[in-house]
Structures are given as structure tokens and as C-alpha cells.
C-alpha positions as a printed Julia matrix, in Angstrom:
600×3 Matrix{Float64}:
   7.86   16.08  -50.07
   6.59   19.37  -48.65
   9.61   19.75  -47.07
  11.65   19.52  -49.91
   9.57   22.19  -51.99
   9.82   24.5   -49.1
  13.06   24.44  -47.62
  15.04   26.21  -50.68
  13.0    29.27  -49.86
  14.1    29.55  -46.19
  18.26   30.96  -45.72
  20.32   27.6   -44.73
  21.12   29.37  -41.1
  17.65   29.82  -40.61
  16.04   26.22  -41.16
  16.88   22.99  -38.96
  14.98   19.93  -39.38
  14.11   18.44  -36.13
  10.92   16.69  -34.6
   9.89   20.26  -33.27
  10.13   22.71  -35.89
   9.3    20.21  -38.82
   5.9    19.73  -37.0
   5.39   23.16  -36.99
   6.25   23.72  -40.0
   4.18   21.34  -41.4
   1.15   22.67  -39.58
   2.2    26.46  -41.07
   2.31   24.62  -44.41
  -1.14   22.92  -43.96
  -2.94   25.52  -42.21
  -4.14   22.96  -39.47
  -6.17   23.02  -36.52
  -3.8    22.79  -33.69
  -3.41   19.62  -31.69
  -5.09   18.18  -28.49
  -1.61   18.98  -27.37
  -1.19   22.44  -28.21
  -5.04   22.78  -27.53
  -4.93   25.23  -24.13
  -6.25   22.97  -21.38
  -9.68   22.95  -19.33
  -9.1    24.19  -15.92
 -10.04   21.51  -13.95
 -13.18   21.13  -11.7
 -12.21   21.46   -8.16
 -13.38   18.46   -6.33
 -13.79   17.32   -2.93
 -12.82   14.07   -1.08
 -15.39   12.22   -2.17
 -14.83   12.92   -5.97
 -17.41   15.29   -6.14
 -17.82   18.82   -7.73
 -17.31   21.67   -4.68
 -20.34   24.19   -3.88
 -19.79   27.41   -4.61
 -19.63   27.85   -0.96
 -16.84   25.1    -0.38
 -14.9    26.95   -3.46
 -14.88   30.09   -1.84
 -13.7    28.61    1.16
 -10.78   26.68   -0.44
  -9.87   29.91   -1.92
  -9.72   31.53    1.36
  -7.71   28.71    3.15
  -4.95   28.89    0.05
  -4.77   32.46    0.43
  -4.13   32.1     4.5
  -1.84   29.52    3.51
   0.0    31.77    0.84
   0.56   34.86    3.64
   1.48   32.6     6.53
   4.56   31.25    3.6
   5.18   35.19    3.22
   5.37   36.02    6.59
   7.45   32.93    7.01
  10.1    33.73    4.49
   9.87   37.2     5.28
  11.01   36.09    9.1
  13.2    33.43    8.17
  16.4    32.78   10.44
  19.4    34.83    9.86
  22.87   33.02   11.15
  25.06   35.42   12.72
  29.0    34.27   11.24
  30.25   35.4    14.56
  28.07   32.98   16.16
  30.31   31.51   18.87
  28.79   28.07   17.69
  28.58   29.12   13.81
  30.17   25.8    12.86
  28.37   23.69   14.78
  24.61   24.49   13.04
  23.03   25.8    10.19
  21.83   24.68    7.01
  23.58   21.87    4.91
  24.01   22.55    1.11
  21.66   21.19   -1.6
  23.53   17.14   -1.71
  24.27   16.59   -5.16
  27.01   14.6    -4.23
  29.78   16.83   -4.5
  31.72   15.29   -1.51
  34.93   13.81   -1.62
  33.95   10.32   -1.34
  35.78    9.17    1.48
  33.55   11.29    3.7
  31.29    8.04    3.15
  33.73    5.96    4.88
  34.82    8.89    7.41
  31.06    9.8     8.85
  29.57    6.65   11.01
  25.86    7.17   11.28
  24.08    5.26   13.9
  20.2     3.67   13.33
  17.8     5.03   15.74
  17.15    1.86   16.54
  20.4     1.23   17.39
  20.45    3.59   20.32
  20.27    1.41   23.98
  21.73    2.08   27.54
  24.78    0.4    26.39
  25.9     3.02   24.82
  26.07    5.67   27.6
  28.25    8.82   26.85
  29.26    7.47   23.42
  28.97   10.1    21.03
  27.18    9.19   18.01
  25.88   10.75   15.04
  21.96   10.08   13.88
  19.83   11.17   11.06
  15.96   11.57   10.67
  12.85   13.61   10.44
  12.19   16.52   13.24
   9.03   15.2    14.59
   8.08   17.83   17.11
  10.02   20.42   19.01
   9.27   22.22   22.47
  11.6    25.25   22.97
  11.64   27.13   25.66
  13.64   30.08   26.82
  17.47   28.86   26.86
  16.23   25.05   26.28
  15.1    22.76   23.38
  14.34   19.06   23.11
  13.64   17.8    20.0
  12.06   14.22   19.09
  13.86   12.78   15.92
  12.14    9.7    14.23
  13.26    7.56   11.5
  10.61    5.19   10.44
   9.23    3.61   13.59
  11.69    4.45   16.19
  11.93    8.02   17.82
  14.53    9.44   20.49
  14.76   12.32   22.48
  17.72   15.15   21.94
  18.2    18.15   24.27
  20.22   21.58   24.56
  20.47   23.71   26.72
  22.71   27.32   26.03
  25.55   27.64   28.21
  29.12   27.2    27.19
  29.06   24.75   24.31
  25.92   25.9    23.22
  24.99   29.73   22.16
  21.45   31.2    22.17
  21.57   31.59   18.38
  21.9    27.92   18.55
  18.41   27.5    20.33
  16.97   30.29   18.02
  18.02   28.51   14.95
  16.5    25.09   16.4
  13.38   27.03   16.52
  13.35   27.7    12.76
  12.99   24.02   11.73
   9.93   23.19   10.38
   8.12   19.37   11.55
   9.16   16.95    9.03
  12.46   18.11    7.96
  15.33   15.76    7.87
  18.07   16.91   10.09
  21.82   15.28   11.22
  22.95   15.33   15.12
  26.16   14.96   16.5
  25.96   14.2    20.38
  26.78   12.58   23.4
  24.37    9.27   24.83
  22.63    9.56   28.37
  20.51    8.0    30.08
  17.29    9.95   31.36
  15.99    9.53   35.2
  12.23    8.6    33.82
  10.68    7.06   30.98
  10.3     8.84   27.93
   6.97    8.0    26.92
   6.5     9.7    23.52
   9.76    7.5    22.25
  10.77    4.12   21.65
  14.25    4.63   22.31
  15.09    5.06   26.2
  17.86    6.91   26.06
  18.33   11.15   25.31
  21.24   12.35   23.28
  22.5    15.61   24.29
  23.08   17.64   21.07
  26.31   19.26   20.02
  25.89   19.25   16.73
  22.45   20.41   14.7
  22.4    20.6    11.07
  19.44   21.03    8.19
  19.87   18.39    5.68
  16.51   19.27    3.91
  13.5    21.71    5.35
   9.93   20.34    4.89
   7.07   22.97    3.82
   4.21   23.78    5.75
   2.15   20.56    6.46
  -1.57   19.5     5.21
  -1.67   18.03    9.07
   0.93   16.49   11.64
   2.14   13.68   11.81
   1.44   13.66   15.79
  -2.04   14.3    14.82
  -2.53   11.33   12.64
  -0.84    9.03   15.31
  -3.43    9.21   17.77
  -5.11    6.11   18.96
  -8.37    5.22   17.61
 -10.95    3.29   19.61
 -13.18    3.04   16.45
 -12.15    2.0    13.36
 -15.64    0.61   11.93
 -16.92    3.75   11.84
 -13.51    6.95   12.21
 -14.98    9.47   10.21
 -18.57    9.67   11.36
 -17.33    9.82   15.04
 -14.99   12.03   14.7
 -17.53   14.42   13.33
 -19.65   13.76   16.59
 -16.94   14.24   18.74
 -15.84   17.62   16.59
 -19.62   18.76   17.33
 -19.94   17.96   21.11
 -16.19   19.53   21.91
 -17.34   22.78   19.73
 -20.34   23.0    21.7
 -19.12   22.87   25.1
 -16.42   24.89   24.29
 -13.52   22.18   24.7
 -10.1    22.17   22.82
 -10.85   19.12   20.6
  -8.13   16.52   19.73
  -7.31   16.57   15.77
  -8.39   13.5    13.82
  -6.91   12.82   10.3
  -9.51   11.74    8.41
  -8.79    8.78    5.82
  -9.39   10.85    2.96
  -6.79   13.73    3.89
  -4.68   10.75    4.61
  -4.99    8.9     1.19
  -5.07   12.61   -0.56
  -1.28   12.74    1.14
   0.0     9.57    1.07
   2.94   10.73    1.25
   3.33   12.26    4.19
   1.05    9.32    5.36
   3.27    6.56    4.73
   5.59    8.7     7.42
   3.23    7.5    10.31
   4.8     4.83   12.2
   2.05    3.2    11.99
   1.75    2.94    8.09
   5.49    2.15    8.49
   4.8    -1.06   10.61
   1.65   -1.73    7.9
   4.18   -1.28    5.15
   6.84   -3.55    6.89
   4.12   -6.41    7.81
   3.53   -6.28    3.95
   6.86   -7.06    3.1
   7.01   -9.63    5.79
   3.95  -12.09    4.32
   5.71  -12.03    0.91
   9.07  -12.88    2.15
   7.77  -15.59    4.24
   5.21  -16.65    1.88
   8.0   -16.87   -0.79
  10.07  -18.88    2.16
   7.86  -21.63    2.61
   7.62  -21.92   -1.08
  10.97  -22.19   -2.15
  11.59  -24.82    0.57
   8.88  -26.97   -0.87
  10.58  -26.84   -4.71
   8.15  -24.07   -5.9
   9.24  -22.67   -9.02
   8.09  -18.65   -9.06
   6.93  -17.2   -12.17
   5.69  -14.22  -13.9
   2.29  -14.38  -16.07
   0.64  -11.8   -18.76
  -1.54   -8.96  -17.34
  -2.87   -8.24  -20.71
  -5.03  -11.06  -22.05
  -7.69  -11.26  -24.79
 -10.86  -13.22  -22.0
 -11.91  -12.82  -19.0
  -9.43  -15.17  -16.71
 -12.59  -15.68  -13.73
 -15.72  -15.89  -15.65
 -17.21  -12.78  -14.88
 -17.45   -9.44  -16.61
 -16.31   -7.29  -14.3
 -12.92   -6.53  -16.54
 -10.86   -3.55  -17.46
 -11.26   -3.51  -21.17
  -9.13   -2.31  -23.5
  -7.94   -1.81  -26.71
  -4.73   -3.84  -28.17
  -3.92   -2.91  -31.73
  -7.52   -3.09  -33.43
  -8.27   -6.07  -31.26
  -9.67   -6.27  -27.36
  -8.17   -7.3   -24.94
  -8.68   -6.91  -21.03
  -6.05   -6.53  -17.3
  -6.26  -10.56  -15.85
  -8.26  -10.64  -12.84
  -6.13  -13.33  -12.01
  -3.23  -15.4   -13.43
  -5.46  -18.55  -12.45
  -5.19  -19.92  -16.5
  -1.74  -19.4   -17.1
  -1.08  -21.28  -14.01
  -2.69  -23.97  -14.83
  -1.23  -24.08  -18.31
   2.21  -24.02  -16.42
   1.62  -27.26  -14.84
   0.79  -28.91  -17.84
   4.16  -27.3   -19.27
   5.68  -30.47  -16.36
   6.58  -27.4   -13.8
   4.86  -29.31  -11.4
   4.54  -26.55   -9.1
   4.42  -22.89   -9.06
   3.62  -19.23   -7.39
   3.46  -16.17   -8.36
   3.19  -12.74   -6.45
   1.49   -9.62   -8.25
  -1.02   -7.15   -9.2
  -4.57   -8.18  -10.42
  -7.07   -6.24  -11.53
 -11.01   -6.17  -10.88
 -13.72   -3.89  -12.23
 -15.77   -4.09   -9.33
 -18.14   -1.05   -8.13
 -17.8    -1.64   -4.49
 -16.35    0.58   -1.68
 -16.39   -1.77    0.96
 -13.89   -1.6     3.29
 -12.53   -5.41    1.75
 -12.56   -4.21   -2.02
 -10.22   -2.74   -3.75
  -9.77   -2.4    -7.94
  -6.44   -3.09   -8.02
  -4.39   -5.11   -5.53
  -1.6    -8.01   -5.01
  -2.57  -11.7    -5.23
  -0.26  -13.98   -3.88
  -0.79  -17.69   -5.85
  -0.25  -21.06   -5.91
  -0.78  -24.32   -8.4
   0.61  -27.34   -7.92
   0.41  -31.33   -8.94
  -1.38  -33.68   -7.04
  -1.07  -37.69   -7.06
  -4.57  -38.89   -5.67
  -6.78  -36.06   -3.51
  -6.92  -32.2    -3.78
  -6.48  -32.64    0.22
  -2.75  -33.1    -0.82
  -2.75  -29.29   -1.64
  -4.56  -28.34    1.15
  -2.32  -30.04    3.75
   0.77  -27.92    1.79
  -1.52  -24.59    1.83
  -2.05  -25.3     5.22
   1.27  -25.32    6.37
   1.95  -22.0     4.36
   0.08  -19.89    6.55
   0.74  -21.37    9.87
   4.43  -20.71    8.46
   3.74  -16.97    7.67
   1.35  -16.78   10.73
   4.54  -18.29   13.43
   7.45  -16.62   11.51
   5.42  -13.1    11.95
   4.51  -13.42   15.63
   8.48  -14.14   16.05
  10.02  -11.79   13.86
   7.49   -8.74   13.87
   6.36   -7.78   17.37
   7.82   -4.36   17.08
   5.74   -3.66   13.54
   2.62   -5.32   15.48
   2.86   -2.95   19.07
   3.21   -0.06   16.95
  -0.16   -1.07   15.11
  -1.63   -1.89   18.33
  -0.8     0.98   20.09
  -3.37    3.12   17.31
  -5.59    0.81   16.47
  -6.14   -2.04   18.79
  -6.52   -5.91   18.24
  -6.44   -9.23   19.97
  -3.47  -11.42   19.28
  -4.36  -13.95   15.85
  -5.07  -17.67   16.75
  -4.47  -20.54   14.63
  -4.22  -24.22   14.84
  -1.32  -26.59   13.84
  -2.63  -27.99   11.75
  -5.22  -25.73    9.99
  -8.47  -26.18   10.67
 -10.51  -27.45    7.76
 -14.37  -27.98    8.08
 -17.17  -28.96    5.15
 -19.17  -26.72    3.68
 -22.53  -28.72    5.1
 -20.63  -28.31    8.26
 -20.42  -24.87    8.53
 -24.06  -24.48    7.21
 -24.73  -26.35   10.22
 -22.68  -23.78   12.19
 -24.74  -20.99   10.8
 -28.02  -22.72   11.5
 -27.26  -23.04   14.69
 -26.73  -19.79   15.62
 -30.14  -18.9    14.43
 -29.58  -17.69   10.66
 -30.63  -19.1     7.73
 -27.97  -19.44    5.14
 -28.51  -20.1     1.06
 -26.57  -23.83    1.11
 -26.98  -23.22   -3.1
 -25.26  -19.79   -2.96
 -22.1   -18.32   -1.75
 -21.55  -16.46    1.85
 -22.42  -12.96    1.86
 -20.31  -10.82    4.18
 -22.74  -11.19    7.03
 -22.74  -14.62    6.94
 -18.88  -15.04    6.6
 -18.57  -12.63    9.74
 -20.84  -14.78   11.5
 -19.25  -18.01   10.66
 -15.82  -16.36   11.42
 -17.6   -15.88   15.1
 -19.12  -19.52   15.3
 -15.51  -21.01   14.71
 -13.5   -18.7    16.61
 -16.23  -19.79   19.66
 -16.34  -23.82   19.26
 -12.66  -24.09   17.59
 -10.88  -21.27   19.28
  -9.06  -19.99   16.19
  -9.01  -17.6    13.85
  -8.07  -19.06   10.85
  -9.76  -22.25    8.46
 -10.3   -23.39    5.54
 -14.2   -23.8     4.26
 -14.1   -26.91    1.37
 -16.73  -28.54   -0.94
 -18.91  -25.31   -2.09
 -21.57  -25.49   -4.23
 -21.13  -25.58   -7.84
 -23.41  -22.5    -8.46
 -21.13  -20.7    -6.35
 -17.21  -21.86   -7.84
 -15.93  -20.25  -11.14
 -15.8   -23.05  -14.61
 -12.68  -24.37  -14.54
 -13.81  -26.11  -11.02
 -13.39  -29.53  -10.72
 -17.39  -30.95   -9.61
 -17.29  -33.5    -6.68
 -17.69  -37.23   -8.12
 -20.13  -38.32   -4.98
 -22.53  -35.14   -5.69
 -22.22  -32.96   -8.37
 -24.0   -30.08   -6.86
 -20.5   -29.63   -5.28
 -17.12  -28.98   -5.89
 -13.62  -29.58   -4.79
 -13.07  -26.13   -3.93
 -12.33  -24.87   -0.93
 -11.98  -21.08    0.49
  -9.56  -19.85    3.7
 -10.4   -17.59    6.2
  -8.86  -14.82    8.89
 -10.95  -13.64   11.58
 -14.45  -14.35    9.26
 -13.19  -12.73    6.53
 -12.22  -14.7     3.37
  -8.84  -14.42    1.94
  -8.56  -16.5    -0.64
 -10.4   -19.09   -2.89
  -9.1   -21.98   -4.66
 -10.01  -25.51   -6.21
  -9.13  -28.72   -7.76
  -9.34  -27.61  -11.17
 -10.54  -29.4   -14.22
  -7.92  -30.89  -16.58
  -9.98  -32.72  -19.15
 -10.48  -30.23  -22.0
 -13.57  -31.8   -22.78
 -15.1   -30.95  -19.42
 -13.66  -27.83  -19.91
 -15.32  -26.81  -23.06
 -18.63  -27.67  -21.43
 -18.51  -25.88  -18.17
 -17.61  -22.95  -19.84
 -20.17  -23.08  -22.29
 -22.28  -23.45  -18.97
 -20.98  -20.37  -17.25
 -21.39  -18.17  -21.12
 -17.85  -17.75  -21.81
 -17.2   -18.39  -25.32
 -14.97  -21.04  -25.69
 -13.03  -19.33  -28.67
 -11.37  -16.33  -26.35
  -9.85  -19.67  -24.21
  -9.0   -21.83  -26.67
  -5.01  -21.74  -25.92
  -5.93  -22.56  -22.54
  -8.54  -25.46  -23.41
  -5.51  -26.66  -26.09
  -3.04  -26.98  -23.52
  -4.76  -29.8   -21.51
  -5.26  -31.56  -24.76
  -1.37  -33.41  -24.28
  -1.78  -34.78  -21.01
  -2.63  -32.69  -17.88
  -1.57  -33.93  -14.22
  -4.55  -33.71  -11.78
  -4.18  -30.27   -9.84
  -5.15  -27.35   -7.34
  -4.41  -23.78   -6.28
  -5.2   -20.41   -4.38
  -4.9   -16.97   -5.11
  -4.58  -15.2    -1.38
  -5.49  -11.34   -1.31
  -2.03  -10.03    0.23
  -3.77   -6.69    1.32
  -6.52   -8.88    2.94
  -3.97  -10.88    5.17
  -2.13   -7.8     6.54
  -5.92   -6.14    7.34
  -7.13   -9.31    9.35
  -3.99  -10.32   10.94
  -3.15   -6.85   12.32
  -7.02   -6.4    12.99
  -7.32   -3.39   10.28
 -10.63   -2.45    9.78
 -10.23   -0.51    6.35
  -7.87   -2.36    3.15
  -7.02    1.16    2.4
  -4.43    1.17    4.85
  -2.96   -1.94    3.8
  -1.69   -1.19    0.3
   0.51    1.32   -0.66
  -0.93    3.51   -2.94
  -5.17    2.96   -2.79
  -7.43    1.77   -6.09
 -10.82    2.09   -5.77
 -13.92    3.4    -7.7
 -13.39    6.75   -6.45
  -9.8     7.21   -6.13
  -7.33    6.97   -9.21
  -4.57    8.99   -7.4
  -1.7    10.07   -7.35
  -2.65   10.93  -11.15
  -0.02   10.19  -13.51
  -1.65   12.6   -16.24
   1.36   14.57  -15.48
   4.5    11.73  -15.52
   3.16   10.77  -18.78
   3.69   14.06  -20.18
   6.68   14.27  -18.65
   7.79   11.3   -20.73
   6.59   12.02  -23.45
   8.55   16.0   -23.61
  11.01   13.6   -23.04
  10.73   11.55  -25.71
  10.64   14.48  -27.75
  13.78   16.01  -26.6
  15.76   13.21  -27.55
């Protein structure tokens, strides 16, 4: 309406109603306090690794480090590489052009690249042409040899000016930062010695060098945060020790990327061959874990990660707001699960994110993280499930040994392990059993409570010792210990039919017969002070006939860590959530999207 009073005032050339200028307009109109929008924003507190506010001290020494930085990238550009065009070799280096795609497409069929990986003896004086990062450089005089990686594989390329190569060729080598991604044309040989600092055993003399895209100056090196580590348990805090004995007998120490600067770049991080081979392993458990499934007439599905209760029991839920009502992220899809096996599916999975409001920074705990699970019908025993659950991760176990062992030396070679055991089939002890266990080896364990983490480690060493494996399955807790929906043990009801699995005394996933009597239901969780109202759907559905059944949920971040023998979960998933970390920040996508939105 305000418009429409207004607008015969302004000349017709001079007025055009869109989103922007009618909200401005409107605000000119109304006089109004400008948006949180148009509001100028807070400068940020600076803030250190730990999520804490810097000293004044630290400040002034950021300030001074980003100024360095800032006159090094001057003096950089102001030295940058000039190519001479009458460069004998001119058109055999140099710089590509920005790729927007502007070839003629049949340069995609007319360029052959070869894999790293690809490179063997068998290929002797075959030229080939390769693509990757530069990882490091040594250039020397009339002579360079550069180390080119792509992912976890690395070979060594050399040049040497003489007739086919000029001395501006050399130079320009020298120019390339670490970390850019660069194309080589060149012949196949095979060196006298081992190249230790490669996978690949064979060099590739270079007669062609070209830029694809230069990388920046580096927050650290990637040769740097390859470096073996003894001691994972406790990186940081000997590092520093190390740091303070080299500084004080006057040694050149080694460089140590601590776990922060890594997560703070994770980036650059995920570049390490090592995260690479993490990343890989990853993607390896759900393929096989998917495998096994599908071969057993699993059905996967997809569940709701917005739901109005809690899905475990507990309170330690994301809460949040869903159009005037609340609502919460699932801790688990454990409910709809079960709900999908009284739907007659019989038998289901499901692979992805789950969310927990947990305080802890453990080295196990995360706040967000992948759950691989499981439900399935059963005819007369939950040990039906078990012997199917079983097999699932001797499957993944086996088909990982076979099909990984370059992923797995690459871990080993920075951070150490012994090979994982495992029996065929799983071995599967009671939880008066492994009380027994515990008691024996002079500790006295809670048999009313769950296992703390010392007591799991310890059990974990107590099997490993009598059993000689790594891997079991821990069934018939106590009821205190099991979430509502557990099905109680008909011989003692202080017990359950639940079970939990463990790698290398660690616990990886939990699971149970569950109750399908809605009746029983109702009452246990009543018991456990859920109210029955924000469940009701899920009560309902057992009300039309529900098939006796059981399930897991497996931490897939937790069965990467113990199988490779990674101390810290943070290296396991991609991108890390924690109580102290909530980066990358996507403050700035968001208002990316929503300029966007406005544009249109």
C-alpha cells in the first residue's frame, strides 16, 4: 500500500521494484532501525587453538607473523620468474592458462595421462605424461629433481641442462612453489638404487614441465607433517619436550605438526598420504560393510535426522526449534529401525550421520559422526543376529587385509601398529564371564554398571592374552546399564539380551534384542523418564504385530581408529566435531546463499 502512495511521486525511469530497492525503500519510508544484516559486524575475537581468547602478548605476536608473512608475498611477487620468449626451450615450460575449459574437446581424447601408480619397470623408456602436486624440489646448479605425488604414491623426475634442456628451464623449476599441481611429459628409467622417499621405483626424466595451478605460501609442509610418530598417546606434549631439549642444546629440531594446526588446515591435511590412506580405509568399511549386507537380502534405508524425542534415552540432544514446536538431531536411527521391521522389511541398514551432545574430548568422542546400523528379524534367539553380525566384521576385517595393504603400510609407516587379529568365528563371551576376566587380573569391576574406559582397555588386554584376538562381542549386560527399548533376559531380569562388540578393548558398537510388546514398552520407558507421549508413533507401531528382533549401530570412525591402531578419532573423520571445534565455519556459505537467493 505504501508503495502505491509513493511511487507516483518518483519519475518512471527512476523507480524499479525489486527485492532490493523495495526494502530500502520501505525502510526510507518507515524510518527504521537498520537490520542485523545491514548492522556493521563485530570484529571477531582472535582465538587460539584451543578456542580461547589470545593474550595481548600472543596478539601482538600474530600480528607480527602476518606482517612477515605479508613482505615475504611482496618480495615474492616482486621476484617472480620472468620467461625469456627466446628461451631455446620456451615451449616446452611455463605456466598453463587459468582451465575454464576452453579446449577443443578432443584434446581429452588426444592427451593420455598416466596414474602415478601406474608407473613400474615395465615401462622403461616409454614416454608418458603424469599429473600431481610438487611435493619437494632440490635444485642445484644445472640439475633439478623433483618428487611429484598424487594421493599416496610419489615418483621421482630429473633434469639436467644440456641440449634438450636450457638453464631457464632449471630456473623456472625453481619458481614452483610445494603444493602446486604441475603436468610432465618424459621419458621412464630405471634408477641404479632405491629411491627411498617414493613409492614408485622408477625416475622419469623430464622434457616437458608445465604449471597447471601454483599453491600459496604454506601454514607447514606437507614433508613435515609426514614424519613418523613413535607417540601418539601423548604427540603434542612430547613434541613440546623435545622442542625444549633441541633448543637448549642448540640442535636443529625436526618440525612436528601439531593436531590442531592440522585440523585448523584440513585441507592441506587431507593431502598427507597418510590422511589419504585414513580417508581410503573409510571408504573401504562402508563398501564392504554394505557388501556383506546386500548379499544377505538387506534392504538399505534412509531415516529422519530431525525428530521431536530423544531416540537413546538420554538428554544429551541437540535441541532445536521446528516451527513453534521442539524438536531435536537423532542420536541414532535405532526407533525408526525398529518401526521398519514391523513395516514386514524384515531386514535393514542404514549408513549416516548421528548426532550427540556430549561434553567430552576424549580421544573416542566425537559430536557428530557416522553410524553404520543394522535391524533385522529373528525366528527363536537374538544369537541368530549375532552369528550374522559376526560374520559382518570378519567380512570387512578379511576383505581389508586383502584389498588394502597399500592404505595400511602407508599408515604404518607414521604411526605404527600390530597387524588386527580376529577369530572365525567371532568370539563371543558373557558378561559374568568377562567380570570374571577382570577379577582376575586384580580389578574390581561394578557387575551393576557399565565398563568405564579403563576397564574396557583392560578387558580388551585380558582377551587379546587368553583368546589371542582382537575383536569380541561382550553379551547379557545389566539392565541398569542398556537403554529402554532393551529386551530384559527371561532367566534373570537384572539382565538383558544386549550385547556390545569390541576392537582392540575399545567398544564399537552396542546393540540388543529389542522389545516389541508395546506394553513393555510403555513401562520401561516410563522407567527410564521418557515421557511416553514424544514416542507414541513408535510405541503405536508395535501395536499390529511386531516380529521378535535385534540390531547394532557400529561407530564407523571408531573401526578405522582401532583397526589401523589410531590413537586420536580426529584423524579418522573427515572434517572433526567436537566441543571445541565447529570448523570450517559455514557463517560465510550461508551468506553466500542467501546474496544468492536475493539475486535471483
Amino acid at each position: 500500500k505504501l508503495v502505491a502512495q509513493s511511487t507516483h511521486q518518483l519519475p518512471d525511469h527512476s523507480f524499479h521494484l525489486n527485492r532490493f530497492n523495495y526494502r530500502h525503500f520501505i525502510l526510507m519510508e518507515k524510518k527504521e532501525e537498520p537490520t542485523q544484516e545491514e548492522k556493521p559486524q563485530e570484529t571477531p575475537v582472535a582465538e587460539g587453538e584451543e578456542g580461547k581468547p589470545l593474550s595481548k602478548k600472543a596478539l601482538a605476536k600474530k600480528a607480527k607473523k602476518e606482517e612477515k608473512l605479508k613482505k615475504k608475498q611482496e618480495r615474492q611477487k616482486a621476484e617472480e620468474y620472468v620467461k625469456d620468449p627466446n628461451d631455446p626451450c620456451a615451449d616446452k615450460f611455463g605456466d598453463l592458462e587459468l582451465n575454464q575449459s576452453q579446449c577443443d574437446p578432443k584434446v581429452i581424447q588426444e592427451k593420455i595421462y598416466t596414474n602415478l601408480k601406474e608407473l613400474n619397470s615395465s615401462m622403461k623408456d616409454q614416454v608418458v605424461r603424469i599429473r600431481g602436486r610438487l611435493h619437494n624440489a632440490r635444485i642445484k646448479g644445472k640439475g633439478a629433481f623433483l618428487i611429484i605425488r598424487d594421493q599416496v604414491y610419489s615418483v621421482q623426475t630429473l633434469m639436467f641442462a644440456g641440449e634438450e634442456i636450457s638453464v631457464g628451464m632449471i630456473k623456472y623449476a625453481k619458481t614452483i612453489s610445494n603444493e602446486s599441481i604441475v603436468e610432465i611429459v618424459g621419458k621412464v628409467t630405471i634408477p641404479e638404487n632405491e629411491i627411498v622417499s617414493c613409492t614408485q621405483q622408477v625416475e622419469i626424466q623430464i622434457q616437458e614441465l608445465w604449471c597447471v595451478n601454483k599453491a600459496s605460501l604454506l601454514p607447514f609442509q606437507i614433508e613435515d607433517a609426514m614424519r613418523a610418530t613413535a607417540n601418539q598417546e601423548d604427540e603434542e606434549v612430547e613434541e613440546k619436550k623435545e622442542e625444549k631439549k633441541k633448543e637448549e642444546k642448540g640442535k636443529k629440531k625436526d618440525i612436528t605438526v601439531s593436531q590442531d594446526t592440522r585440523l585448523n588446515n584440513r585441507v592441506l591435511d587431507l593431502r598427507v598420504p597418510t590422511s589419504q590412506a585414513i580417508m581410503k580405509i573409510q571408504a573401504a568399511v562402508c563398501r564392504y560393510f554394505r557388501e556383506y549386507l546386500y548379499t544377505k537380502d538387506f534392504l538399505e534405508i534412509h531415516t529422519p535426522k530431525i525428530i521431536s524425542g530423544t531416540s537413546e534415552g538420554g538428554c544429551e540432544v541437540f535441541r532445536l526449534e521446528y516451527f513453534g514446536k521442539k524438536a531435536c538431531l537423532a542420536q541414532s536411527p535405532q526407533l525408526y529401525k525398529q518401526m521398519c521391521i514391523c513395516g514386514d522389511m524384515k531386514k535393514v541398514f542404514e549408513i549416516a550421520p548421528v548426532f550427540r551432545a556430549e561434553n567430552s574430548n576424549s580421544n573416542r568422542h566425537l559430536t557428530e559422526f557416522t553410524m553404520m546400523d543394522v535391524e533385522m528379524a529373528f525366528n527363536n534367539h537374538y544369537f541368530e543376529a549375532l552369528d550374522v553380525f559376526g560374520e559382518l566384521f570378519n567380512y570387512i576385517f578379511t576383505k581389508l587385509a586383502e584389498n588394502c595393504k597399500d592404505e595400511l603400510e602407508t599408515i604404518n609407516k607414521q604411526y605404527p601398529f600390530e597387524p588386527f587379529k580376529f577369530k572365525t568365528p567371532a568370539l563371543r563371551i558373557h558378561w559374568k564371564e568377562g567380570m570374571k576376566l577382570l577379577e582376575e587380573k586384580g580389578l574390581k569391576p561394578d557387575h551393576s554398571a557399565d565398563l568405564t574406559s579403563e576397564l574396557e582397555y583392560a578387558l580388551g588386554r585380558a582377551v587379546r592374552e587368553k583368546y589371542d584376538t582382537d575383536f569380541f562381542m561382550l553379551y547379557g549386560y545389566p539392565v541398569s546399564a542398556r537403554p529402554f527399548y532393551t529386551m530384559l533376559d527371561p532367566k534373570d531380569p537384572k539382565y538383558t539380551n544386549s550385547y556390545d562388540f569390541f576392537m582392540r578393548g575399545e567398544e564399537i558398537t552396542s546393540g540388543a534384542q529389542r522389545i516389541h510388546d508395546p506394553e513393555m514398552i510403555a513401562e520401561r520407558a516410563k522407567a527410564n523418564d521418557i515421557p511416553v507421549e514424544t514416542i507414541k508413533d513408535y510405541i503405536d507401531s508395535f501395536r499390529f504385530g511386531a516380529p521378535p528382533h535385534a540390531g547394532i549401530g557400529v561407530g564407523l570412525e571408531r573401526v578405522v581408529k582401532l583397526f589401523c591402531g589410531i590413537r586420536n578419532i580426529r584423524k579418522c573423520i573427515l572434517f572433526t566435531r567436537d566441543p571445541k571445534r565447529l570448523t570450517p565455519q559455514s557463517v560465510q556459505v550461508d551468506q553466500f546463499i542467501q546474496t544468492s537467493f536475493q539475486k535471483k
